[in-house]
ROPA-242857 format. One line per 3 residues: number of its first residue (from 1); their letters; for each residue x, y, z of C-alpha. Coordinates in nm, 4 decimals. Each point is the difference from the previous one (the first is absolute). Layout:
% residues N
NUM = a = X Y Z; ...
//
This chain:
% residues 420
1 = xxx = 10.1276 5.7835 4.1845; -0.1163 0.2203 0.3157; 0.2608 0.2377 0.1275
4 = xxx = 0.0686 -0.0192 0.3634; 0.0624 0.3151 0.2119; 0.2970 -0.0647 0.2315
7 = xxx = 0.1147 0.2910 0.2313; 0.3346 0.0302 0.0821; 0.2621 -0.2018 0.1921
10 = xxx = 0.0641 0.3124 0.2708; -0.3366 0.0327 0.0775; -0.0858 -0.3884 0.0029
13 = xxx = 0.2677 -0.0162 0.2530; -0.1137 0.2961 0.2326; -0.3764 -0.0888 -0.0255
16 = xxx = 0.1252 -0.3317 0.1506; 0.1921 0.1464 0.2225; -0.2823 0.2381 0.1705
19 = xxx = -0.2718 -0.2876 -0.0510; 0.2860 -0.1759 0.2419; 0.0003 0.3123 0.2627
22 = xxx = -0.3696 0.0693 0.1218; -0.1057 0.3776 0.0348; 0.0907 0.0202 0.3500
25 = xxx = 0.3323 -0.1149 0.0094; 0.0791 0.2457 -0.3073; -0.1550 0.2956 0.1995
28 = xxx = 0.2496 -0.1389 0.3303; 0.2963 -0.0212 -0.2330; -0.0237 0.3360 -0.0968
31 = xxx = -0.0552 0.1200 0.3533; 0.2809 -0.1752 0.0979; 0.2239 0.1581 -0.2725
34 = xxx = -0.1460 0.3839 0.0759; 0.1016 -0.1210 0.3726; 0.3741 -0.0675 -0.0949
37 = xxx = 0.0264 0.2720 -0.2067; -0.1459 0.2828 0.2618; 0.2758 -0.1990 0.2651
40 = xxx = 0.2742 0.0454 -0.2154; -0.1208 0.3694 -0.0249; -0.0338 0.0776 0.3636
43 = xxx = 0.3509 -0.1557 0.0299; 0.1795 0.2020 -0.3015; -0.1883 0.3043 0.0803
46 = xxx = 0.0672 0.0076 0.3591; -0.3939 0.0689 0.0360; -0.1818 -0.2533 0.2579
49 = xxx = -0.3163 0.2184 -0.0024; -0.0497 -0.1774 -0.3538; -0.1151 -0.3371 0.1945
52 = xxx = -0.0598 0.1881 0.3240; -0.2974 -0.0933 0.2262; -0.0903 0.3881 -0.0151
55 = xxx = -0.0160 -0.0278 -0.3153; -0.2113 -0.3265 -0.0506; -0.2390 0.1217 0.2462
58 = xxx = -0.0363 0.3102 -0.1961; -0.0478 -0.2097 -0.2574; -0.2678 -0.1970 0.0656
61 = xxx = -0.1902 0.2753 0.1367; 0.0012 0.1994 -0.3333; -0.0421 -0.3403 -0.1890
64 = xxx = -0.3278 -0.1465 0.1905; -0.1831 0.2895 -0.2147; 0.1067 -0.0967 -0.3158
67 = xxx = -0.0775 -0.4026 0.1156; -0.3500 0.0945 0.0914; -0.0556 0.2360 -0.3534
70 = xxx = 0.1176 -0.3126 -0.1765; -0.1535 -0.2658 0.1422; -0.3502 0.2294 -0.0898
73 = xxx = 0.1215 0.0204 -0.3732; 0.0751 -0.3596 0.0260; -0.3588 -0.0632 0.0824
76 = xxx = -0.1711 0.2117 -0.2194; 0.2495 -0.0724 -0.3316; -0.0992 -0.3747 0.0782
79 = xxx = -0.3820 0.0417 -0.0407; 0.1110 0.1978 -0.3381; -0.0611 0.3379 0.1479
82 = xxx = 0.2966 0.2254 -0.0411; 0.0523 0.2046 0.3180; 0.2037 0.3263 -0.0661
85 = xxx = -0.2527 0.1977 0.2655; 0.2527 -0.1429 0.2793; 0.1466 0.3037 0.1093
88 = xxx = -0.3447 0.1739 0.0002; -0.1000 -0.3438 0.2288; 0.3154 0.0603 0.2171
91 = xxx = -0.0580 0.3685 0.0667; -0.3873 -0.0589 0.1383; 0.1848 -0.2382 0.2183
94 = xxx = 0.2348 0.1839 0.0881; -0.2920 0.3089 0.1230; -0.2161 -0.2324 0.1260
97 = xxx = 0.2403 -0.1650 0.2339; 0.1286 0.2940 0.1337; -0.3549 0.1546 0.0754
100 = xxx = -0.1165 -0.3310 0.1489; 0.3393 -0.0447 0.1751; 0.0159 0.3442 0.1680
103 = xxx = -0.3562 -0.0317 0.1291; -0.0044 -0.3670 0.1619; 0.3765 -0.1237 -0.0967
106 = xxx = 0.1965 -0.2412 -0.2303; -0.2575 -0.3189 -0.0264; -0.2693 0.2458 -0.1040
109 = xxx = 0.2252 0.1718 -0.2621; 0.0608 -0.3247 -0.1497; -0.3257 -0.0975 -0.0163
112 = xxx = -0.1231 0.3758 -0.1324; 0.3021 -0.0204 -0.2804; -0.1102 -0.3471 -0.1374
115 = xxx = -0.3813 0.1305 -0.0139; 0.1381 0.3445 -0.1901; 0.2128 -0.2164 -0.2456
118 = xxx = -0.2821 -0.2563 -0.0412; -0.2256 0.2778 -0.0999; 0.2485 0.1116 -0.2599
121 = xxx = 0.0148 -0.3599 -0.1437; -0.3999 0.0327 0.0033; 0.0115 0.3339 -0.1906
124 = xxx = 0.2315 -0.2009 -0.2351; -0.1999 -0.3456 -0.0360; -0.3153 0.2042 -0.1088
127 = xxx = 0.1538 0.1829 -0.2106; 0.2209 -0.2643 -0.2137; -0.2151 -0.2724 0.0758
130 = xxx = -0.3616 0.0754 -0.0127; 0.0277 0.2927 -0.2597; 0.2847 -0.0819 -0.2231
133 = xxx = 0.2579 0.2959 0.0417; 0.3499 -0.0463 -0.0841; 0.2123 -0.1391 0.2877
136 = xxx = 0.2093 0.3104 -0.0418; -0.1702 0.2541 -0.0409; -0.2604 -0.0747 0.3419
139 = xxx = 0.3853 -0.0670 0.1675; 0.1587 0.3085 -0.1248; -0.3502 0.1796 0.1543
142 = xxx = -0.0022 -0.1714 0.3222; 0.3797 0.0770 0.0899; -0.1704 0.3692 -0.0776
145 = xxx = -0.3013 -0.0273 0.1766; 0.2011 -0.1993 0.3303; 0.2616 0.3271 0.0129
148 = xxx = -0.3254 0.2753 -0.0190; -0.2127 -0.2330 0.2575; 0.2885 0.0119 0.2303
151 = xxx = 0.0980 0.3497 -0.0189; -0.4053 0.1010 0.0541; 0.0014 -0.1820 0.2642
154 = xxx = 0.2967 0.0930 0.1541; -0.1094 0.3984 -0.0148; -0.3332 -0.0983 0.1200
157 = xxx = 0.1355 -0.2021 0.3380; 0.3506 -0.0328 0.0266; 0.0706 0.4355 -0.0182
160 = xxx = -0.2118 0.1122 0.2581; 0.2610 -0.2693 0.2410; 0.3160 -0.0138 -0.1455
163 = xxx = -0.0042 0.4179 -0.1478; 0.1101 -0.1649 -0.3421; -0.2402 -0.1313 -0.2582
166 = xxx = 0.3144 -0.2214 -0.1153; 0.0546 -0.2270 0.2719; -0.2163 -0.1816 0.2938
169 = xxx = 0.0703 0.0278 0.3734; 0.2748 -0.2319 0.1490; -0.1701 -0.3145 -0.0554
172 = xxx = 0.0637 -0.3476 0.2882; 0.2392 -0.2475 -0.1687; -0.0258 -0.4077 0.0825
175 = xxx = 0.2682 -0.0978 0.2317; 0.3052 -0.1935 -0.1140; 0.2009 -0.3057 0.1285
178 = xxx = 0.2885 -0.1810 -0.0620; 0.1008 -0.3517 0.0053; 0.2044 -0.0648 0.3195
181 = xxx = 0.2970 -0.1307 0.0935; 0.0279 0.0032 -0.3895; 0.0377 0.3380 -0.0479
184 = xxx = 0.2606 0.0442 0.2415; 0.2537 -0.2567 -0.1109; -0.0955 0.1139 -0.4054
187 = xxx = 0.1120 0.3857 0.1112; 0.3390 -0.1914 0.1858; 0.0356 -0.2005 -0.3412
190 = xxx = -0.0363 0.3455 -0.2177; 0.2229 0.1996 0.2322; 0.3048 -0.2409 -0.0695
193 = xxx = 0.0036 0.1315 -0.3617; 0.0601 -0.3858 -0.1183; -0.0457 0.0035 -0.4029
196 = xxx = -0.2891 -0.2268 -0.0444; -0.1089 -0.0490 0.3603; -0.0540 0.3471 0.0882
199 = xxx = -0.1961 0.0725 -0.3072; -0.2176 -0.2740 0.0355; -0.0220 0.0680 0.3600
202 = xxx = -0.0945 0.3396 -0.0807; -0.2789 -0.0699 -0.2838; -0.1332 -0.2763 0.3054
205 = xxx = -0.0116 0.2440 0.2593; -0.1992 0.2604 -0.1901; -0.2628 -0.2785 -0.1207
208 = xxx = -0.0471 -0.0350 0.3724; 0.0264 0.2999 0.2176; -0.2751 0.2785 0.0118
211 = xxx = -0.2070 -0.1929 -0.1792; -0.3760 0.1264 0.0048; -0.3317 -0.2138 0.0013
214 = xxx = -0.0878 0.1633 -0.3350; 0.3284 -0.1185 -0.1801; -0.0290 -0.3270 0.1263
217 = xxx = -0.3853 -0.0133 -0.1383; 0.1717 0.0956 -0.3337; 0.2396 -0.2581 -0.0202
220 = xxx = -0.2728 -0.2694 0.1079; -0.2347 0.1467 -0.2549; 0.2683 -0.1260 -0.3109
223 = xxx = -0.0488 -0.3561 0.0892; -0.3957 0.0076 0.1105; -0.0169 0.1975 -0.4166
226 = xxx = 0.1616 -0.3034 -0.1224; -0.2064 -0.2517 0.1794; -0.2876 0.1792 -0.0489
229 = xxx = 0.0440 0.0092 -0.3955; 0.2115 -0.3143 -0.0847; -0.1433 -0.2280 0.2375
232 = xxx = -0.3666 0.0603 0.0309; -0.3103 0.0159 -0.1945; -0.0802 0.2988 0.0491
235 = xxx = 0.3477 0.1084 -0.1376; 0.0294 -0.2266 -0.3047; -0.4030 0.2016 -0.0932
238 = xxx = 0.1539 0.3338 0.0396; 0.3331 -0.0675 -0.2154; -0.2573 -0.1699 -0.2500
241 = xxx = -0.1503 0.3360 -0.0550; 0.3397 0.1845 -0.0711; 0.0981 -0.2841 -0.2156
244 = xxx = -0.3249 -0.1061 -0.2227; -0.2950 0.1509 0.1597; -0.2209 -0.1245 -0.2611
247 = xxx = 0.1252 -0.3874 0.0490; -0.1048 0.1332 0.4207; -0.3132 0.0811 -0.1013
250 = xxx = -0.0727 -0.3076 -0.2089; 0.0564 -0.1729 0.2964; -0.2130 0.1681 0.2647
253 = xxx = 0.2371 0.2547 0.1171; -0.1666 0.3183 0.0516; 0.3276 0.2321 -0.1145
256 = xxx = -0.1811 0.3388 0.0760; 0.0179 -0.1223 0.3451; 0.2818 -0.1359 0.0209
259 = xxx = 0.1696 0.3457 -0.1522; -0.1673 0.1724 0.2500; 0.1620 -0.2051 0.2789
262 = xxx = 0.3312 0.0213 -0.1422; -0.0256 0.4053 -0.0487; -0.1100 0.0514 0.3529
265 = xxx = 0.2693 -0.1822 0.1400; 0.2473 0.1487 -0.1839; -0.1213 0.3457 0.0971
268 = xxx = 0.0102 -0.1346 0.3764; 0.3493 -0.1120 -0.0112; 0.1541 0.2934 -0.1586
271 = xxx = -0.2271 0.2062 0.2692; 0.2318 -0.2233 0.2417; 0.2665 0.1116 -0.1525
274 = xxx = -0.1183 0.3696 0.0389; -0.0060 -0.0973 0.3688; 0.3350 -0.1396 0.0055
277 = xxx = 0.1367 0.3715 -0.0815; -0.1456 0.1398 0.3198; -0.0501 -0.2729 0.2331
280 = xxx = 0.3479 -0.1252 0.0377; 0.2205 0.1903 0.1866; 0.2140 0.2465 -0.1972
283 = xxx = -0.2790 0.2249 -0.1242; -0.1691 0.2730 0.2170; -0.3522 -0.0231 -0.1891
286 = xxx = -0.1745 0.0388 -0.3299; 0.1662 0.2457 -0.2671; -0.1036 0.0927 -0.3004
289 = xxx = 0.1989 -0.1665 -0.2553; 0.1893 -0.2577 0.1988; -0.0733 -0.3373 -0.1962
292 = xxx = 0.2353 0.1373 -0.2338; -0.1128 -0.1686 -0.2974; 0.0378 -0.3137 0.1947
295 = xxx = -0.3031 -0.1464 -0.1535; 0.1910 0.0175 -0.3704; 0.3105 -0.1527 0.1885
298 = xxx = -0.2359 -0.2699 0.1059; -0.1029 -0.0793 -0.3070; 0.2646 -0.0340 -0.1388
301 = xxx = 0.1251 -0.2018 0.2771; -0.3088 -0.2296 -0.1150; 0.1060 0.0034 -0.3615
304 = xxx = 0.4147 -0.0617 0.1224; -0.1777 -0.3245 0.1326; -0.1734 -0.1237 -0.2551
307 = xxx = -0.3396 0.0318 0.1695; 0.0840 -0.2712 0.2990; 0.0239 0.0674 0.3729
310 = xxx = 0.3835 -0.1089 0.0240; 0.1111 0.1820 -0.2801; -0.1637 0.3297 0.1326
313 = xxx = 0.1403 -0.0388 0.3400; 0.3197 0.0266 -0.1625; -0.0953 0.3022 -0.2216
316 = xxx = -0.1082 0.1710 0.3503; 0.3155 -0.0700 0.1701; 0.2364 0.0896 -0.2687
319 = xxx = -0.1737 0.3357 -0.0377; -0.0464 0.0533 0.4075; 0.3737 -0.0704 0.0206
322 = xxx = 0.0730 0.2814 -0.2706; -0.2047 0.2858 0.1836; 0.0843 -0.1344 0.3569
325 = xxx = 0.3643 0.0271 -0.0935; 0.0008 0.3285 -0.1759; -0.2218 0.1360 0.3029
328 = xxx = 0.2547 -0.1402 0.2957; 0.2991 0.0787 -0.2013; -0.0018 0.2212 -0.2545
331 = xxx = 0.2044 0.0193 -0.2994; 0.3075 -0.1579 0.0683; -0.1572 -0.3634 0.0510
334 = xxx = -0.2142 0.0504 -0.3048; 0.3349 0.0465 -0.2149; 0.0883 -0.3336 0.1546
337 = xxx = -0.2578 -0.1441 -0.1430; 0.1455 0.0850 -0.3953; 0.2831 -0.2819 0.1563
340 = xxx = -0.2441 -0.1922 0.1152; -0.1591 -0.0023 -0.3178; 0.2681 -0.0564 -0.1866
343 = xxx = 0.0907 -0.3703 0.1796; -0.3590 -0.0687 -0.0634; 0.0167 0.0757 -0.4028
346 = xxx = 0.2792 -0.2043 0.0261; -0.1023 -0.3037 0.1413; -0.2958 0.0349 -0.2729
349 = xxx = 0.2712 -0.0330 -0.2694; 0.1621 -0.2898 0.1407; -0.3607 -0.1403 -0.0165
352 = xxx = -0.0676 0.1000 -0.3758; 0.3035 -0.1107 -0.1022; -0.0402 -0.3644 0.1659
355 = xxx = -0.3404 0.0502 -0.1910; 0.2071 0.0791 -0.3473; -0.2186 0.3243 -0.0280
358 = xxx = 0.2904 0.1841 -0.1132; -0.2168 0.3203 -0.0610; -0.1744 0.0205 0.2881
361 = xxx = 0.3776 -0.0595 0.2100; 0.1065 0.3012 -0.1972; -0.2404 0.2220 0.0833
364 = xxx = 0.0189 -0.1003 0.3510; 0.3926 0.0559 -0.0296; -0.0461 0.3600 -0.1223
367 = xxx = -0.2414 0.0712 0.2529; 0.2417 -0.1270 0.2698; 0.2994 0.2100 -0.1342
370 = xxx = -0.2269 0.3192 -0.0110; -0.1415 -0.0154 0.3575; 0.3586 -0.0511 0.1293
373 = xxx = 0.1510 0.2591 -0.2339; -0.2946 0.2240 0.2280; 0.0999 -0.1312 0.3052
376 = xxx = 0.4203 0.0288 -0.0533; -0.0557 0.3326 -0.1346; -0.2228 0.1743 0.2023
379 = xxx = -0.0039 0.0453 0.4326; -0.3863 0.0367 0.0015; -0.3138 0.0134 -0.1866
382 = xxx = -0.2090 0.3384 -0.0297; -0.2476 0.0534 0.2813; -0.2473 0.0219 -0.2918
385 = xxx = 0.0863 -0.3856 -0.0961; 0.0060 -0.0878 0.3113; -0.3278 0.0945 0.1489
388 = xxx = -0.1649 -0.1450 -0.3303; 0.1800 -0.3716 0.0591; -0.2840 -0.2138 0.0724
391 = xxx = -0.1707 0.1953 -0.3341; 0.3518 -0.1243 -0.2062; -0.0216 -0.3633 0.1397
394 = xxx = -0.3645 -0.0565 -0.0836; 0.0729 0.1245 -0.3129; 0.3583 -0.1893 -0.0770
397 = xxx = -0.1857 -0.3114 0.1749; -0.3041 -0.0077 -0.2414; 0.2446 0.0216 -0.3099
400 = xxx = 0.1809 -0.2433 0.1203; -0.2841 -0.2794 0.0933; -0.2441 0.1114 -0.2969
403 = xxx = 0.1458 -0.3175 -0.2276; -0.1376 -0.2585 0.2064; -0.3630 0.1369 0.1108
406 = xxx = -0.2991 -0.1686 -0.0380; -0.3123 0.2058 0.1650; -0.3436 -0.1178 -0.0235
409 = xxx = -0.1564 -0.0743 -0.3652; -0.3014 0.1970 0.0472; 0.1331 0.2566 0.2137
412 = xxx = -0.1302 0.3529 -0.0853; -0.2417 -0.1214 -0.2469; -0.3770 0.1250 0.0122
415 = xxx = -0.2258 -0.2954 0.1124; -0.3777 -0.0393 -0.0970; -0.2041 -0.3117 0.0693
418 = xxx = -0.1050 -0.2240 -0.2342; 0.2621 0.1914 -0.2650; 0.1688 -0.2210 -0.2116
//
C-alpha cells in the first residue's frame, strides 16, 4: 500500500483561500488596512502631518529614486544577473545629470544620467556576462569604482565653479504642475480635519500637486516594465534567460545578448534615478554622497516585491513615505508610527488566527505588545533611530516578506554556452 502525503487542514484552507484572492487584491487589502491604521493614528495622535499633502509630496519625491533603482534591479535580476552595483549606477547618474544639467538644463541632465548609468550596467554586463565574475564581487567594485569616478570628476570640473570638490553648481530643475481645480478642493477637504476624508484628501493632493515630468516618467515606466516583460516577446526571451538560460538557448535565444540588454537598462534606470535626486526640485545640485544608499533600499524594494513591477512600486512608496516623513517631521511622527505599527501587527493576527496559524498569531501578538509598550512608554525616538528609519523598515520589511519569495531560478548563476 502507497502512503499518501496530505498537508494539513489550516493550510489546505488558506491555500484556498489566497488561490480565491488574486495578487492584486491581496497587495490592495493590505494597503487599505496600513490606510486605516495610519487614520486612526493621525486621529489619536493629534498629528495630521502623518497623511499630510506636505508630507506625501515629500514623499514621492524621495521615493521616485528608490522606484527607478528598483525597477533596474528588477530588470537585471530577471535576465539572472544580480545587480548590487545600483548605487554605484545611481551615483554616475546622479554626476552626470548635474554636469549635463548645469551646462544646457534638465532634459540634457536626464539624458547625460541615463548614458552614465547605462555605462555602469555596461561595465557590469562585461564583466558578469562575457567573463564569468561573480555577480557580487563586479557589484561590490562598481558601487566603488561609481563613488571614485564621481569624486575625480567632480575635482576635475565641478571645483574650479562651485569652490568645493563635493558638490556641483546650482543645477536647473524641471518645472512642476498640479492638477487643477483638484488640488484646490483636496487642500479644502484636508483643512476640515475630517477622519478619513482629510487623510485621503491629503495622500490625493500630494499625488497631484508639484508633480515633475521626471516623476511622472517614473510612474509610467512601472507599467511600460510590465508590458514590456509579461506581454511581449521580447520580454518572455529575457525572463527565459534568468529562469533556464540553457532551455533559451536550445531554442534560439541568444542569452549573452539578451543579458546584455537587460544590464544596460538596468544601469539606465537607476542612472534615472540618480537624476531624480537632483533634477526635482528640493535639491540644489550634485553632492557627494547623496543617494544615500538608495540603490540598497531599492533593491530591496525589488526583493519586498517579489521581483514584479506592482509589488516594487509598493516597496518604493512604503520606504519614500518613511524618509519623507522623518525629513518633514521629525521625530515625533516617526514615534507615531510604533502605534501605527502596532494596529497593523494586529490586524495580521486577526488574519493568522482566521488562518489557525496559532504560532505565527503569537508572534505577531508579541510583536504588537512590544512596539506599543515603545510607543506608551517613551515621548520620542533617538535622533539616531530616527534619521536611520528608512534603513530599519527595509530591514524589518525584508524579514517580514522573506517567507513567501520566489526570485528567478537561475539568478546569479555563471552562464556558459553550450554548458550542460
Amino acid at each position: 500500500m502507497t502512503a499518501v502525503a496530505t498537508e494539513p487542514a489550516s493550510d489546505r484552507k488558506s491555500g484556498r483561500a489566497d488561490r480565491r484572492m488574486p495578487g492584486w487584491a491581496r497587495a490592495l487589502l493590505w494597503v487599505a488596512v496600513a490606510f486605516v491604521a495610519v487614520s486612526i493614528t493621525s486621529y489619536q495622535t493629534g498629528l495630521p502631518q502623518l497623511t499630510s499633502s506636505s508630507t506625501m509630496q515629500a514623499a514621492v519625491r524621495l521615493g521616485i529614486p528608490i522606484l527607478l533603482a528598483a525597477l533596474g534591479g528588477l530588470w537585471a535580476e530577471r535576465a539572472g544577473v544580480i545587480n548590487i552595483g545600483l548605487e554605484g549606477m545611481m551615483i554616475l547618474g546622479t554626476w552626470g545629470g548635474a554636469w549635463a544639467g548645469y551646462q544646457w538644463g534638465p532634459l540634457a541632465g536626464l539624458v547625460a544620467a541615463v548614458v552614465f548609468g547605462a555605462l555602469g550596467g555596461l561595465v557590469h554586463a562585461v564583466a558578469t556576462v562575457t567573463f564569468g565574475i561573480n555577480h557580487i564581487v563586479s557589484g561590490v567594485a562598481i558601487n566603488l569604482l561609481g563613488a571614485g569616478t564621481a569624486k575625480y570628476l567632480s575635482t576635475l570640473l565641478f571645483a574650479p565653479v562651485s569652490q568645493n570638490p563635493r558638490e556641483s553648481p546650482p543645477v536647473p530643475k524641471f518645472d512642476t504642475y498640479s492638477a487643477q481645480p483638484l488640488g484646490t478642493w483636496l487642500e479644502q477637504l484636508e483643512n476640515l480635519q475630517r477622519v478619513g476624508i482629510s487623510d485621503v484628501a491629503g495622500i490625493v493632493g500630494g499625488l497631484v500637486t508639484g508633480v515633475s515630468p521626471l516623476t511622472m516618467l517614473a510612474y509610467l515606466l512601472v507599467p511600460v516594465s510590465y508590458l514590456v516583460l509579461w506581454r511581449s516577446p521580447f520580454g518572455l526571451r529575457l525572463r527565459s534567460c534568468g529562469e533556464n538560460p540553457v532551455a533559451a538557448e536550445s531554442l534560439g535565444v541568444n542569452v549573452y545578448r539578451y543579458k546584455y540588454f537587460a544590464v544596460i537598462i538596468s544601469g539606465a534606470l537607476a542612472g534615472l534615478g540618480g537624476a531624480a535626486l537632483i533634477l526635482n526640485p528640493g535639491q540644489a545640485g550634485y553632492l557627494e554622497g547623496q543617494t544615500n544608499n538608495r540603490g540598497y533600499i531599492g533593491l530591496a524594494a525589488m526583493i519586498f516585491g517579489n521581483w514584479r513591477p506592482g509589488g516594487l512600486l509598493g516597496g518604493a512608496a512604503l520606504f519614500g513615505y518613511s524618509d519623507g516623513l522623518q525629513l518633514r517631521s521629525g521625530e515625533t511622527t516617526v514615534h507615531a508610527l510604533l502605534y501605527a505599527a502596532t494596529l497593523v501587527l494586529l490586524a495580521v493576527v486577526v488574519l493568522q488566527l482566521w488562518r489557525r496559524n496559532w504560532f505565527a498569531a503569537g508572534v505577531a501578538l508579541l510583536f504588537a505588545a512590544v512596539m506599543y509598550s515603545v510607543y506608551w512608554f517613551t515621548d520620542e525616538l533617538p535622533d539616531e533611530i530616527t534619521a536611520y528609519t528608512p534603513h530599519l523598515v527595509t530591514l524589518v520589511v525584508l524579514a517580514a516578506a522573506s517567507q513567501r519569495l520566489r526570485p528567478p531560478a537561475a539568478n546569479g548563476l555563471q552562464y556558459r554556452r553550450g554548458a550542460d
